[in-house]
N, C-alpha and C positions, 0 to 999 in steps of 0.2 A: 604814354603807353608803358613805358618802363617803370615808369614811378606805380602804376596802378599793377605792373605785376608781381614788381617786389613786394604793395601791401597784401595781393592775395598773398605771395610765400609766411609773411611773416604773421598771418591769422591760419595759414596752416601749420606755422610749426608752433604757435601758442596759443595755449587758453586763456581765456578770456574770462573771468570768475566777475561775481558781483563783487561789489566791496564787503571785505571784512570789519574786523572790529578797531580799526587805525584810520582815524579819522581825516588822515593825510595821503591815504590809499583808496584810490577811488577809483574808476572805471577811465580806461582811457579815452581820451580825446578823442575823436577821427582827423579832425586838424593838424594833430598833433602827433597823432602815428602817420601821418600821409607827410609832415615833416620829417620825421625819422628816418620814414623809407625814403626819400631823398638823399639825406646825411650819407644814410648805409650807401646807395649808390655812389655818390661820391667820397666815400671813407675807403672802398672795394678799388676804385678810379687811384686814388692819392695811396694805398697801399701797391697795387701795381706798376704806376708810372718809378716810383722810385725804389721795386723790389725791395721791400721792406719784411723782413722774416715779423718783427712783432712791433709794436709801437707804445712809447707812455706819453699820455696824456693829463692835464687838468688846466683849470682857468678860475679865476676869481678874482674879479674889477667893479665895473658899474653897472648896477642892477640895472637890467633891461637890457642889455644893449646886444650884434649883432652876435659878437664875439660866446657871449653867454647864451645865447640861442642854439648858438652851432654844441658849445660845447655841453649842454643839456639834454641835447640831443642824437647823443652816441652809441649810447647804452647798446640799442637792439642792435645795428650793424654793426658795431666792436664784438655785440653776444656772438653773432651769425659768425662772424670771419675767426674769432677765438674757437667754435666750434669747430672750425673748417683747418686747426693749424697755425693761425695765424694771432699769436696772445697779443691782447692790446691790454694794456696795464689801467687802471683808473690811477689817479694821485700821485700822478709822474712819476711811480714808482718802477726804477728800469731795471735795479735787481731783480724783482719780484717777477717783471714781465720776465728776464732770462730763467729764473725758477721754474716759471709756466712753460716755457721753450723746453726747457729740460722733461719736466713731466706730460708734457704730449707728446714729443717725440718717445718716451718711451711707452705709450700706449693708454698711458695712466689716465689722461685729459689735462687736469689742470687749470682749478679754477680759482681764480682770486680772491685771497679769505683774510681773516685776520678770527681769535679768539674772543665770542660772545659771551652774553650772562650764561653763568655757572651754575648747574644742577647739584648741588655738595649731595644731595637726597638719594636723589634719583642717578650721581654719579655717573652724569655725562655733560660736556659742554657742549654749547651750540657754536657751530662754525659756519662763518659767510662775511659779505659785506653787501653794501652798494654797486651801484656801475655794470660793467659787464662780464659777463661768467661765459664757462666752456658750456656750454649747452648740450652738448653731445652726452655727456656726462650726467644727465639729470634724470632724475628719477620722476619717469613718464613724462606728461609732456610740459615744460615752462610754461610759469605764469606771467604774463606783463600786465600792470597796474600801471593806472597813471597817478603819478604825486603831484599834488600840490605843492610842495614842494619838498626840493629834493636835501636826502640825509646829509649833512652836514657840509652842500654846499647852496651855492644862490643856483637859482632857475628851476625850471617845474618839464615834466612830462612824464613818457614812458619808461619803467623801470621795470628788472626781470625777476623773479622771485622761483624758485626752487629750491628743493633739495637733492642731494647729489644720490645715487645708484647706493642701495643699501649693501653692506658687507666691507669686507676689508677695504680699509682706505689709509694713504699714505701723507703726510705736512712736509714739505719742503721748505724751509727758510734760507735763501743764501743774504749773509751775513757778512761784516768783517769786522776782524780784529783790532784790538787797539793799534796794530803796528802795522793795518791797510792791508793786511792779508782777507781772502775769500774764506767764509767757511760754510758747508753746508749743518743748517740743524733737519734733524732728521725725526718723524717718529711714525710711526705704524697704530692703529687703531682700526675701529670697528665705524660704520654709519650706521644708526639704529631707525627701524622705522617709528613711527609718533610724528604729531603734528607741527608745524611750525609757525611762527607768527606769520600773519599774514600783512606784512607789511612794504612789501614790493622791492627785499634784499632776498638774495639766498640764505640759506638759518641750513645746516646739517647737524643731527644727533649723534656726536661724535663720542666714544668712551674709548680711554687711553689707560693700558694697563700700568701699573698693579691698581688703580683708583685715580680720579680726575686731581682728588687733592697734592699726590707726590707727582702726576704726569704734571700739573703745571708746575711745582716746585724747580721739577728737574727741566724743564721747557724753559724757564726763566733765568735760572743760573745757564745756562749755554748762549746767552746771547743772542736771543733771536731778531730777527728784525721785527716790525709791527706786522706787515702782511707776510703772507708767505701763497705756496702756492697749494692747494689740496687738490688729491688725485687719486682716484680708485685703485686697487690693489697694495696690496704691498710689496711696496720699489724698495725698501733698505738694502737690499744686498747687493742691487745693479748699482743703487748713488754711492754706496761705498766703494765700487770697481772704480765708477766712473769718477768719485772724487782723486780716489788713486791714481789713474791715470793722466787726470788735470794738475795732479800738484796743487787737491786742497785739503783742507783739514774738514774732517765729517764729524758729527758728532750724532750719534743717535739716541737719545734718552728714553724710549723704551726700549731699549739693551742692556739698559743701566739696572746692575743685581742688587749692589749697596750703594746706601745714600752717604753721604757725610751729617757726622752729627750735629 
């Protein structure tokens, strides 16, 4: 009975689209979301027994086996509980989950991204990855697709596909220095509406002032990490108090007036 009402929650807070034009995006399972909402039960279980503010995860061993099951199958109840406050990292990445911690507690959301193909044209990047995103944060209501298999690791199911709340939106990267010091990269930007690939990642139409070409320039020399966290609004002024106040170093590259030559 549990498991059958966590899958009505989880067909009420997603759509359910036909397949698009990716031929490794397909219509989900029911086998396979009725695994899931299991997973999510007990991912909500193993978050509470051990008060857990956020969690990172990944897995990569012997194709098929128990272990790869479990961990292919996290995506929607990692989405649900990231939604709820609770960031779960994909790619054991534990900075990026603390990133997320940071930008939901400040109202932002906070969803797990790294920088897509580049629009030089149309001067905006697309922002997103795989795994599990803040859901709260999504523009209308998420899409789950089931893969054949999943981006760039082993095992197949449900995966969550949106874009994030259009208008100001904030990148947080925490980072470190060569000398193991924390740093926040910081930048402020726009989400645009327009379409996205329908491939069962998040994708956001992100545009970074003065132009996408100097915002990655100046994103790149700061040292970012590969993922970072993105989050609606623009935070630059609170993560600069707040790096202040932690004793880190912030760096925000759309504050930056001149370049170096």
């Amino acid at each position: 009975a549990e498991v059958d009402r966590r899958v009505l929650q989880i067909r009420e807070i997603f759509h359910f689209p036909p397949p698009g034009s990716d031929p490794l995006a397909g219509e989900v399972d029911p086998a396979e979301l009725r695994w899931s909402a299991r997973v999510s039960i007990g991912l909500e279980q193993l978050i509470g027994d051990f008060r857990l503010d956020g969690l990172a995860y990944y897995y990569r061993g012997l194709a098929g086996n128990a272990n790869e099951r479990l961990a292919c199958s996290l995506i929607v109840g990692a989405s649900l509980l990231t939604g709820r406050g609770v960031p779960i990292a994909g790619e054991l990445d534990l900075k990026n989950c603390l990133a997320m911690l940071i930008m939901d507690r400040l109202g932002a959301g906070g969803s797990f991204a790294e920088l897509h193909p580049i629009d030089f044209t149309g001067d905006f990047v697309l922002v997103g990855h795989d795994g599990p995103h803040h859901v709260a944060i999504a523009d209308g209501r998420p899409v789950l697709r089931g893969l054949s298999l999943l981006h760039g690791k082993r095992g197949r199911g449900p995966s969550v596909e949106f874009a994030i709340r259009h208008g100001p939106v904030t990148l947080l990267g925490l980072t470190q220095t060569f000398d193991g010091r924390f740093r926040f990269v910081v930048a402020e930007g726009e989400s645009l509406p327009g379409p996205i690939p329908a491939t069962g990642n998040t994708n956001t139409r992100c545009r970074f002032a003065p132009d996408v070409r100097t915002f990655l320039r100046r994103w790149s020399l700061a040292g970012p990490t590969h993922h970072f966290a993105l989050g609606v609004g623009h935070q630059a002024a609170v993560l600069r108090k707040l790096a202040g106040a932690l004793g880190v170093e912030c760096v925000d590259v759309t504050a930056v007036q001149n370049d170096a030559p």
